[in-house]
N, C-alpha and C positions, 0 to 999 in steps of 0.2 A: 338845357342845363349849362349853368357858367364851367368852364373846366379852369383852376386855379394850380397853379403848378405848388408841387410842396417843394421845392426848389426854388426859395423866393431872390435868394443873389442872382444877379442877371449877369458878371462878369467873373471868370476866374480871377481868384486872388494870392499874388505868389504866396504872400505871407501865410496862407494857411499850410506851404509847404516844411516853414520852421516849424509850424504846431502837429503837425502829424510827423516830424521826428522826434520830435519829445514824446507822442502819444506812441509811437514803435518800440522805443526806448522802456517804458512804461509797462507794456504790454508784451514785451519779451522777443518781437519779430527777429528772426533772424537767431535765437538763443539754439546751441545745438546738443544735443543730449549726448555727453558722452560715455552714458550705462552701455554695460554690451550684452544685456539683456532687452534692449529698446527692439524691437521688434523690425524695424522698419530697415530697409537696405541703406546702408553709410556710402555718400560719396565726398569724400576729403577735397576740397579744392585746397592747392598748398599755393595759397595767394603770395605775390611777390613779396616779400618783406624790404621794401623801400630802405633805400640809403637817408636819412631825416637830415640828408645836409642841405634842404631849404622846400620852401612850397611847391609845392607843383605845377605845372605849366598846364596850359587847355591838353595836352597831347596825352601828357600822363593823365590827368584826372578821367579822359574820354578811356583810357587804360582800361582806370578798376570799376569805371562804372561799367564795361564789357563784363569784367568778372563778378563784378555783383550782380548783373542781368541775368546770368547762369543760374549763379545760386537759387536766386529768386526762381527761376525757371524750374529749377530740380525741386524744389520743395512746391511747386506746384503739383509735384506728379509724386509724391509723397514719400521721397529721400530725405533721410537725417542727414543734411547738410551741415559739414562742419568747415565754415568758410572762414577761419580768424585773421585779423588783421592786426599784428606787431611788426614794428622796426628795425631793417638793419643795422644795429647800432653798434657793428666793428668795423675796425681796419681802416684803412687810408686817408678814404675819403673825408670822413669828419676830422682827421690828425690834419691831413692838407686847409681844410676848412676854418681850422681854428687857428692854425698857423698864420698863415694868410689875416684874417680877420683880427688878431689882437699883437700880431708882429714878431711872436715870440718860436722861438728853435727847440722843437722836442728835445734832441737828442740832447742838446745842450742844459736843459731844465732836469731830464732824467737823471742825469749822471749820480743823482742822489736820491735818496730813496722819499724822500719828503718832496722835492722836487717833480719826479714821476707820480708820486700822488694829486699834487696839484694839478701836474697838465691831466692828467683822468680825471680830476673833477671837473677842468674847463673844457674838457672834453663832453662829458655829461649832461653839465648844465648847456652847451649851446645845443646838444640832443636833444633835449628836453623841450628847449625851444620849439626846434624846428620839428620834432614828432609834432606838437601842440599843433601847427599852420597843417602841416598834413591832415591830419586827422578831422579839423576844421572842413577842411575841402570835404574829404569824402564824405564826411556828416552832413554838409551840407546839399549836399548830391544825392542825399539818400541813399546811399551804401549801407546794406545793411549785415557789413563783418561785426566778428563775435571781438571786441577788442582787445586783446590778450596784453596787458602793461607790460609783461616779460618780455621784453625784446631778445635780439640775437648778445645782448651783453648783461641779462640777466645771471646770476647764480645760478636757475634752471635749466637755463642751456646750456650754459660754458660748464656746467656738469655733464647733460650728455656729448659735448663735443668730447672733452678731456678723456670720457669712457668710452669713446670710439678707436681715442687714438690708443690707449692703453689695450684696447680691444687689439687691432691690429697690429701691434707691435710687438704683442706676446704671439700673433700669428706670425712674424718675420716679415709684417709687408712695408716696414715701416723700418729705417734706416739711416744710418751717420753717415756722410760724405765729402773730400773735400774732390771738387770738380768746377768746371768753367760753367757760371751763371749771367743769366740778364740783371743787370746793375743799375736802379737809379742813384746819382749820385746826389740830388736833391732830399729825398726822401731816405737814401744811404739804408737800402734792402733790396734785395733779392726779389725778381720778378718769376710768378712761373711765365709759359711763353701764354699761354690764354690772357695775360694779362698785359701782353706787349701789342703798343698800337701803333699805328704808321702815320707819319705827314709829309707829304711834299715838299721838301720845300730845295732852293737852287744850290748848286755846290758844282765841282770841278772833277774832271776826267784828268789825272796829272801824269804825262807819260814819262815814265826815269827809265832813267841807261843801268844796267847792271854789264858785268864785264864776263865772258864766258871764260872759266880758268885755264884749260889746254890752249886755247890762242889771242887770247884778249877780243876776239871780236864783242861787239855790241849786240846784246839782247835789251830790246825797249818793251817795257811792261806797263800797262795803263792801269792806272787802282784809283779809288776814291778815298784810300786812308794810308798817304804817303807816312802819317806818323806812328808807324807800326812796324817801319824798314827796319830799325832793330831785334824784333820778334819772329821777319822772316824765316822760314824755313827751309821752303821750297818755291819752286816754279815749275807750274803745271800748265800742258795742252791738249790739247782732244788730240786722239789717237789717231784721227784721220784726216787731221790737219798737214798737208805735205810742208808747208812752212818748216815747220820745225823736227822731220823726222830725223831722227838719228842722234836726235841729244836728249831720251832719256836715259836715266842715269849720269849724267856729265854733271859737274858742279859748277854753278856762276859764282861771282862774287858779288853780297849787297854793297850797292851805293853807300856812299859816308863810312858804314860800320866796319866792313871790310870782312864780315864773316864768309864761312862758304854755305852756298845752298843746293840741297841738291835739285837737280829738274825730271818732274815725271812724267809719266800720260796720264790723265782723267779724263775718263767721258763727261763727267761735269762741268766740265769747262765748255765755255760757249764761245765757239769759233770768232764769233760774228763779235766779242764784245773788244774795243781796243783795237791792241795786236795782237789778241787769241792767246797771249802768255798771261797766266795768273799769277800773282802772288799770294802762296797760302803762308798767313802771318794767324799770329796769336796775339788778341782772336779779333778779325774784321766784323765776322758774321756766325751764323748756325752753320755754313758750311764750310767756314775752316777748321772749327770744331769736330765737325765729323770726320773731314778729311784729316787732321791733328792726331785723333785715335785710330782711322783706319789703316793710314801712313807710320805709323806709330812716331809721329816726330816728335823733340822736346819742345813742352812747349816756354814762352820766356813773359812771364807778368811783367807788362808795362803802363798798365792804368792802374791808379791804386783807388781806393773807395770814394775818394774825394773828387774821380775826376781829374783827375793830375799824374802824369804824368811822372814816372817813378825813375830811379836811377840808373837804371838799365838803358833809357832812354836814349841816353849819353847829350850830347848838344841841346835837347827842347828836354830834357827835364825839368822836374819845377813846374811845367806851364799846364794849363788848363788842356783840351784835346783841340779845343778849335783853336785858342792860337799855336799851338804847337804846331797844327798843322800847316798854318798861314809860314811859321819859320823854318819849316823842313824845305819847305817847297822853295824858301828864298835861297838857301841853303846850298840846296839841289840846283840852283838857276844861279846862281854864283860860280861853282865850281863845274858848270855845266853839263848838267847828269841829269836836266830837265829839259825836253826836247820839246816838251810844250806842253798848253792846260787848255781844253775845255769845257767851256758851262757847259753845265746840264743842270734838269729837274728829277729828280732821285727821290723814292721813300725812304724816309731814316727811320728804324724805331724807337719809339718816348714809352715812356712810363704813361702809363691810363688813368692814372688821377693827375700828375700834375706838367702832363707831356715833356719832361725834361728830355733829349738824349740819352738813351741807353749805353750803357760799356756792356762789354763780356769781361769778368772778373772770376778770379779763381780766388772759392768762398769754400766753408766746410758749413752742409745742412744737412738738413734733416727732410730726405727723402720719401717719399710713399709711391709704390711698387702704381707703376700703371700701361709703360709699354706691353705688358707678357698679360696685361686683359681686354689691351684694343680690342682683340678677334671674337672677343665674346662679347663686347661693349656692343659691337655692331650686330650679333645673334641676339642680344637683345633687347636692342631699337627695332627689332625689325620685326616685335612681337608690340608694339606699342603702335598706338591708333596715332597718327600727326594728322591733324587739322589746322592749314590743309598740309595735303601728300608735300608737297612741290619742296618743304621746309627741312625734310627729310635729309636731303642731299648734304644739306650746311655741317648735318652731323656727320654725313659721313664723311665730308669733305676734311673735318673737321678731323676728326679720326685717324684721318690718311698722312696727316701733317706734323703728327706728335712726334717727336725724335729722342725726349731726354722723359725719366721718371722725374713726376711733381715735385717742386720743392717747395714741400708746405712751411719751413719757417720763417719767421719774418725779424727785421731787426727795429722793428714799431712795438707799440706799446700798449694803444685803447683796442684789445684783442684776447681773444681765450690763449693765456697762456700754454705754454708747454707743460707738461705736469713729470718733470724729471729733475732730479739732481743725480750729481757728481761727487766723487769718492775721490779728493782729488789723493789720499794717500796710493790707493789702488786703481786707479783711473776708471772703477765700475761706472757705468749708468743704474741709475736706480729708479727704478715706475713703480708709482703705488698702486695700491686696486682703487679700484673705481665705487664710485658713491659720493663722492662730495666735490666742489669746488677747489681745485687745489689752485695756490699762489707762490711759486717755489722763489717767486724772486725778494717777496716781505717779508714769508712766514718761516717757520722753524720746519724744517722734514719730518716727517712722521714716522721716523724710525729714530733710537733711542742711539745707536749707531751702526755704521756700516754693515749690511748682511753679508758683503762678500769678504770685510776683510777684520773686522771688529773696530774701524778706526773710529773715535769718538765723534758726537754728532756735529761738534767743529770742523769737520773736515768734511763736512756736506753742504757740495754747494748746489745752491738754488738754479734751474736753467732762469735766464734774463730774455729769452726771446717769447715771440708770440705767434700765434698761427695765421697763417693766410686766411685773409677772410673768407675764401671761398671754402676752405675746410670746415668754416660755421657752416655758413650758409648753403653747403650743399647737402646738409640731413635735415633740414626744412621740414620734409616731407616726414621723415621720421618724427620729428619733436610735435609735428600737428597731430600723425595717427596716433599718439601714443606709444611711442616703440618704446619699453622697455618698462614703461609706469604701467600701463594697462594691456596685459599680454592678449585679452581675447578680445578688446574693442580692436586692438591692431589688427590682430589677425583677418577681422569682417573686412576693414576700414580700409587698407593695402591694396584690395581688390580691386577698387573704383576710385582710385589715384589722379586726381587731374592737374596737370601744370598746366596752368597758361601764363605767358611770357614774352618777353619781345624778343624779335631776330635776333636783335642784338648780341644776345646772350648767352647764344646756342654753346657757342663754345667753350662759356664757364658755367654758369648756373647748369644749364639741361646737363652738360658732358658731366660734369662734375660731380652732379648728383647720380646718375647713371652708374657710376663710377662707384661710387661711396653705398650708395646700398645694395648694390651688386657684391659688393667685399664683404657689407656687414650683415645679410640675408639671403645673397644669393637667388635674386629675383629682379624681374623688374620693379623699377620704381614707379613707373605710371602705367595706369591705363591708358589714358588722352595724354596726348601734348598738344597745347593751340598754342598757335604762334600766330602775331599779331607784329603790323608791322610799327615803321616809325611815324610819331605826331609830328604835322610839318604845320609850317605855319604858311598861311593863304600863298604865298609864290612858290610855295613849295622847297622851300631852306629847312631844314633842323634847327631848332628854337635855341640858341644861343644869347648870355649875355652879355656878348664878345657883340654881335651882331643887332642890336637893342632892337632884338624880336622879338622877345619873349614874353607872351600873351596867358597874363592872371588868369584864373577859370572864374573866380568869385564875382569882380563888378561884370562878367557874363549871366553868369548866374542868377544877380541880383537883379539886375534889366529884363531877362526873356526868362528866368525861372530854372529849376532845375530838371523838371519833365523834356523843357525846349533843348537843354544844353544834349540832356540824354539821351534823345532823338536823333541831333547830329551826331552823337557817339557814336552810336548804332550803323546809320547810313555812311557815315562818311565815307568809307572801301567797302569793299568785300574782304573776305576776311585772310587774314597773311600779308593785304597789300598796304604800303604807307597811305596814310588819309591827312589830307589837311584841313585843317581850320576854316572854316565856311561859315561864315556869319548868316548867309541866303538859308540856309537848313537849317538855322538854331530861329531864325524866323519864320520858315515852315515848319519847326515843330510848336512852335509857340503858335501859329494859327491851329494846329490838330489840337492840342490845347483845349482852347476854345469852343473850336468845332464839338469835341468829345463836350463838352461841360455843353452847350446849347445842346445839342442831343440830350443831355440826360436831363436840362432842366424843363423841354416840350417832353418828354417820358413821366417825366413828374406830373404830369396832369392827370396822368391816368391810373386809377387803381391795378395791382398786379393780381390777374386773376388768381388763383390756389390748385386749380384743377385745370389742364391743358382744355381749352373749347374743342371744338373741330374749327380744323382749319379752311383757309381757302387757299387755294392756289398758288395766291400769290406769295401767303405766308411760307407756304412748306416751300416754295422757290428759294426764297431767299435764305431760309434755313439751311435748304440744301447746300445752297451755294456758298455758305459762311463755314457750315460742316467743309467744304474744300476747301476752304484757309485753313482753316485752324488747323487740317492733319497737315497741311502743306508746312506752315507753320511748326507744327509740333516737330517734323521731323527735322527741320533746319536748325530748330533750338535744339532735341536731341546732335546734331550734327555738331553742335556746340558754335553754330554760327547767331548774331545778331541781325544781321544788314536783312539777309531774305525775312524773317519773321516781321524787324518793323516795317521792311514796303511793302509784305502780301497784306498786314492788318491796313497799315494805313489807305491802300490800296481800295478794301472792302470798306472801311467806315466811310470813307470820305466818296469813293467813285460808284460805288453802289448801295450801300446802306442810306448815304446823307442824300445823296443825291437822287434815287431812284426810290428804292422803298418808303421809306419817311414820306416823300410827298406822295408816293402814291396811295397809301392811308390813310393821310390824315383825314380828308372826310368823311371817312369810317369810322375813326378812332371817336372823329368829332360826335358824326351823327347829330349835327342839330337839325337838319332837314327828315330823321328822322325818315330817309331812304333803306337803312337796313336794318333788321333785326337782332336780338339782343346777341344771338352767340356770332355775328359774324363782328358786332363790335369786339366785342369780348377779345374776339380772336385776334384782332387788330393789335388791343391792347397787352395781350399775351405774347406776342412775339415780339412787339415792340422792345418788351422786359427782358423776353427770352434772347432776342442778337447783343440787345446793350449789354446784359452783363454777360454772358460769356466771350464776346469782343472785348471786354475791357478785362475780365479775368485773364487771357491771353496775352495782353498787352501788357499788363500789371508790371512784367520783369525792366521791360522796358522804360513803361510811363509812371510811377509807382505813386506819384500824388496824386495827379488827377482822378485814376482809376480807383485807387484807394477811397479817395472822397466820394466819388459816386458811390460806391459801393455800404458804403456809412450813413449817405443818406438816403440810399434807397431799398438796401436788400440786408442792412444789420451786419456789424461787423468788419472786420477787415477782409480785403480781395487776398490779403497776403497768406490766409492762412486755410485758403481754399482749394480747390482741385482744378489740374486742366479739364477744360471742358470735353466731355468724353463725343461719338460722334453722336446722330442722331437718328439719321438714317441709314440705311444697307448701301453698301459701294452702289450699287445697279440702282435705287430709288435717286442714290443722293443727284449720278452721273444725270439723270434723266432731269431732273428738278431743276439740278443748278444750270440745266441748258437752258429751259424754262425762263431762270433767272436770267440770264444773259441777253437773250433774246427781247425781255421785259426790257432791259436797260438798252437795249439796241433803237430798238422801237421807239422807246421815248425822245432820245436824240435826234433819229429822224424827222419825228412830229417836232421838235422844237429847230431844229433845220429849215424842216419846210415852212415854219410859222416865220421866223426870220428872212427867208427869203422872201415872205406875203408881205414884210413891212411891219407883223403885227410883235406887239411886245408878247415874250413867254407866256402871260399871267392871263392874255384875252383871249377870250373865245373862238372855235372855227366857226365860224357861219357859212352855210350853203353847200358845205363836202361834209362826206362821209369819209371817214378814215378806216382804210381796212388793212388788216396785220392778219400775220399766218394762223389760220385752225386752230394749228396746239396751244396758240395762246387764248381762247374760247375763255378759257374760265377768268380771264385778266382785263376782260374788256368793260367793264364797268369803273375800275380804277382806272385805267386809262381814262374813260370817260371822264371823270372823275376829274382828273390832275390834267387833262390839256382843252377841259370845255367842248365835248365836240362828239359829234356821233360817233362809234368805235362798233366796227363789225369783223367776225374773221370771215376768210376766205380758203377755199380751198383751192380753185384754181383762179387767180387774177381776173377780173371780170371783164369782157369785150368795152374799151371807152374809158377805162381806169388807168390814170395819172400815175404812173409809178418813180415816185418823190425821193427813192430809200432803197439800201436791200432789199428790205424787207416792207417797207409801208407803202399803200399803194391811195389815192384820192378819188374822190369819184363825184364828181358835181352833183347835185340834188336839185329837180327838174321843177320849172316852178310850177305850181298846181295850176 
């Protein structure tokens, strides 16, 4: 009989990978039921909501095709998956973004109320943009999130954010304050510190004379921010410093200004830095701030918003911080009170969107209580599954470092406003109740007038500020399960909470959320946390385009396909650890590919039996042995990992499946010589069926077109809407079988070893030996025969005169007659 494949394309074609996202699309893949009557157990992925200030690099896109893997995975095993995909579409980033790109000064365009509308619709419309390229990518990736148009700057959110804060504020955790904050003066708001980042870069150790006031002697003090000697306060040593014992409490005089300071002991002070004498000024750092209020000293503002240097200053007022500092120091080396400077390489901290230099500035905000819940923050983290463990630490590290309560307001504008006004007759604050979008900075208040004092509704003013993005974006998690719209879908749905996220991030997204629905439920936020490390690109850099590294995912895509790209997603690390860009892996997955589609197009030749035959040996081997992937597998993807599940599958299709089974059948499958009987083809043909698709149903999370395709053209339907394949045998049949297996694929290596060492090509014949392999494999020696041309006998003990070529395979001349 001719066998004719019903698979008549002989090569994969990327393009059929557009056509089966339109047919997913179509078809509803991925669509998640949010009744809470749906029977089935809810596991909420609260996918990242991307900043859309431009496309993504290969690092990011390898990102969410990890978390659409998951997804895919959990709806294999029959989870209502609610995995949505929207936009983080507040705060900085897009204000810097559009700034930057069309030239123009927020603050300066706001000052009007038609003005501040503008820059929010230019704000918008370049969102708009750059979601579209986003979205583009993972669509083209086969991502299959549910795509939710509400971003984080919808009406629907910036409703439940505004009803959180309202929430908390009637609980008192939320507060007015003026105190010393992190300052960009680019950006001209208020940083919390999770949002303060560090650069190297070179600067000066400057050592000044100050004058001790009981005898004029000289105390030399080493600082990196001589222009703050106005603000001085004090001078501090470590208490075990014998250098300086017996002048605390004595007062110096600063250099230039002439005030007096007093001098203490701190153990904070670090012996070893300078001359072990500090200068605690207002404000250098977080720790003259601390020491400012522990010390109780006054403190004296001398940066004002702009980065300039204010009157207090005296001599370098007027100036910027960095040249002021360049003038203090001339200043100081004129009138000789600088004993000398040197370089050094120092971290300064910048603003996180647009690295500027940080100031400490004394600002009035709008606080939310989060020192006095560190201690429970970390009670419960430590009820929360991290994948992996090792990421753990970041949080608590993270934890350990917080000093001041959050200061969520912002002096930006594309952001969920504050929802309060002011009485300016009776200086009340006034919060409304919660249920709608409030705009206190356009609209009218919705009170007719003051409830505290009756002044008329002229005298209500609008708050003009906005919130820290992180105060969106840290109820994420709330706004996916339905907090507050759907009371009993939340309640399932909270249960099996997963963040997955990058390192990155630990410190605002994970903390923050933590944090925020800890206050507003009183639980953990997640079940899982996976952390995932950073996308680098091939030398191993972070993809910058400062550094014109930064590697498109699409013409990847478009070349090697989106199965290949997903492949290397998968393998690139282990999981937690950074992975770079490897062209060599998105070419081995574009050959698995391949492989997979040849596989199913020689399977296509063969009808799939309806009823299991009995099998032979070999068949339940390989069974066996594929039952130990796939639970191997199943638990790794339960583990919420990628990398083990694509190399144990890839592993099986290609080093034992393709390579060892497949040939060892196929003249059974063929049967044109009409060597065996109808149920031992049968049986050929049945398992053939039986490893392809549940190897490719397993795989599906990973590979989702190709395996998809097979599955449409061979067994009806889509792979997507299937089950993990369950086992098949008993732990003790499978343990025994798949040895079986191993031993089959051992054996054959040998025989093609030893064929190579004879000279002869794989494909010919043994002539004149007899090949003999162990006992157990008795029932395999016909396929062997079969696939290496050659006599095949087993043995129980090695025969007296037998050639042993192998571990396991032994030779044995054959005498001529």
């Amino acid at each position: 009989m001719q066998w004719r494949p019903r698979i008549k394309e002989r090569r994969w074609n990327i393009e059929w990978e557009k056509q089966l996202v339109e047919t997913w699309v179509e078809e509803g893949i991925g669509k998640p039921s949010l009744d809470p009557n749906d029977p089935r157990e809810i596991i909420v992925i609260d996918t990242p909501p991307p900043y859309a200030s431009g496309k993504w690099h290969v690092g990011g896109a390898a990102h969410y095709a990890q978390i659409d893997m998951l997804g895919r995975y959990f709806r294999l095993k029959g989870y209502n998956v609610v995995m949505p995909f929207y936009a983080d579409r507040n705060g900085l980033p897009v204000e810097v973004q559009v700034e930057k790109t069309y030239g123009v000064n927020a603050h300066l365009m706001a000052k009007t109320k038609e003005g501040r509308e503008k820059f929010l619709q230019m704000c918008k419309e370049f969102l708009d943009k750059a979601e579209a390229e986003i979205v583009s990518v993972w669509r083209r990736l086969g991502c299959s999130f549910d795509y939710w148009r509400n971003g984080t700057d919808s009406p629907e959110y910036r409703k439940l954010t505004q009803a959180t804060f309202i929430e908390l504020f009637k609980r008192g955790l939320i507060y007015e304050a003026e105190r010393p904050v992190r300052w960009c003066p680019r950006c001209k708001t208020t940083l919390a510190e999770a949002e303060v980042e560090y650069k190297e870069e070179e600067g000066y150790i400057y050592y000044i004379v100050y004058k001790l006031k009981d005898d004029g002697r000289d105390l030399v003090v080493a600082t990196t921010r001589p222009e703050l000697l106005a603000g001085c306060a004090a001078l501090a040593y470590h208490p075990d410093d014998e250098r300086y014992k017996g002048l605390a409490g004595k007062k110096a005089i600063a250099p230039l200004y002439g005030h007096e300071v007093v001098i203490v002991e701190h153990p904070s002070v670090d012996p070893d830095f300078g001359t072990g004498l500090m200068m605690i000024c207002s404000y250098g750092d977080e720790n003259d701030v601390r020491l400012f209020s522990e010390l109780r000293l006054k403190p004296k503002a001398l940066i004002n918003e702009d980065g300039i240097m204010k009157e207090e200053a005296g001599p370098i007022a007027g100036l910027p911080v960095k040249e002021a500092r360049e003038k203090i120091a001339k200043l100081l080396e004129e009138r000789g009170l600088l004993v000398k400077k040197e370089r050094i390489r120092h971290k300064v901290p910048v603003c996180w969107r647009c690295k500027t230099p940080l100031q400490i500035i004394h600002r009035r905000e709008w606080f939310l209580k989060q020192l006095e819940f560190l201690d429970k923050i970390r009670e419960i983290a430590a009820k929360i599954e991290f994948k992996p463990e090792m990421h753990r630490k970041k949080l608590y590290d993270w934890l350990d470092s917080v000093t001041m309560d959050w200061p969520i307001s912002r002096d930006r504008f594309y952001s969920t406003e504050i929802p309060l006004w002011r009485c300016r007759r009776c200086g009340a604050v006034l919060v409304p109740e919660p249920g709608r979008y409030y705009r206190p900075w356009k609209e009218d208040p919705p009170w007719d007038r003051c409830p505290k004092c009756g002044a008329p509704k002229e005298y209500l003013e609008g708050e003009k500020r906005v919130f820290d993005t992180w105060f969106d974006s840290s109820i994420s998690v709330l706004y996916v399960s339905q907090w507050r719209r759907n009371d009993a879908f939340f309640e399932r749905a909270i249960r099996n909470a997963l963040r997955p996220q990058g390192q990155d991030i630990i410190r605002t997204w994970l903390y923050y959320s933590l944090l925020r629905v800890y206050q507003l439920t009183g639980r953990p936020a997640f079940r899982w946390v996976r952390i995932t490390g950073m996308g680098l690109d091939p030398h191993g850099r972070p993809m910058h385009k400062s550094l014109g590294n930064v590697i498109d995912p699409i013409p990847v895509i478009e070349k090697y396909g989106a199965d290949a790209f997903r492949f290397w997603a998968a393998v690139a690390s282990k999981l937690g650890y950074d992975y770079r860009f490897d062209e060599g892996k998105i070419v081995t997955g574009r050959n698995f590919v391949t492989k997979l589609w040849n596989l199913a197009r020689f399977i296509s030749s063969f009808p799939r039996p309806e009823e299991r035959p009995r099998l032979r040996l070999v068949d339940e081997a390989f069974l066996a042995l594929l039952d130990e992937y796939l639970e191997k597998a199943d638990m790794a993807y339960m583990d919420l990992d990628v990398y083990e599940p694509a190399q144990l599958l890839y592993e099986y299709a290609w080093d034992y499946f393709a390579s060892h089974y497949v040939e060892l059948v196929k003249e059974r499958a063929y049967n044109s010589s009409g060597k065996y009987d109808e149920d031992s083809q049968r049986a050929a043909w049945w398992t053939l069926h039986a490893i392809l698709e549940r190897l490719t149903t397993a795989l599906s999370p990973i590979m989702p077109f190709v395996t998809d395709k097979i599955h449409r053209e061979l067994y009806g339907g889509s792979v997507h809407v299937k089950r993990y394949p369950e086992p098949i045998y008993s732990r003790e049949e499978r343990e025994r079988l798949a040895g079986i297996a191993r031993a089959v694929a051992k054996v054959d290596s040998e025989i093609w070893n030893y064929k190579r060492a004879s000279g002869l090509k794989l494909s010919q014949p043994l002539e004149g030996v007899t090949v003999l392999v162990p006992g157990d494999l008795a029932g395999v020696v016909e396929e062997l025969a079969d696939l290496h041309k050659c006599t095949v006998k087993p043995y129980t003990e090695p025969p007296a005169g037998a050639e042993r070529v192998g571990e396991l395979v032994y030779v044995a001349r054959e005498r001529a007659p």
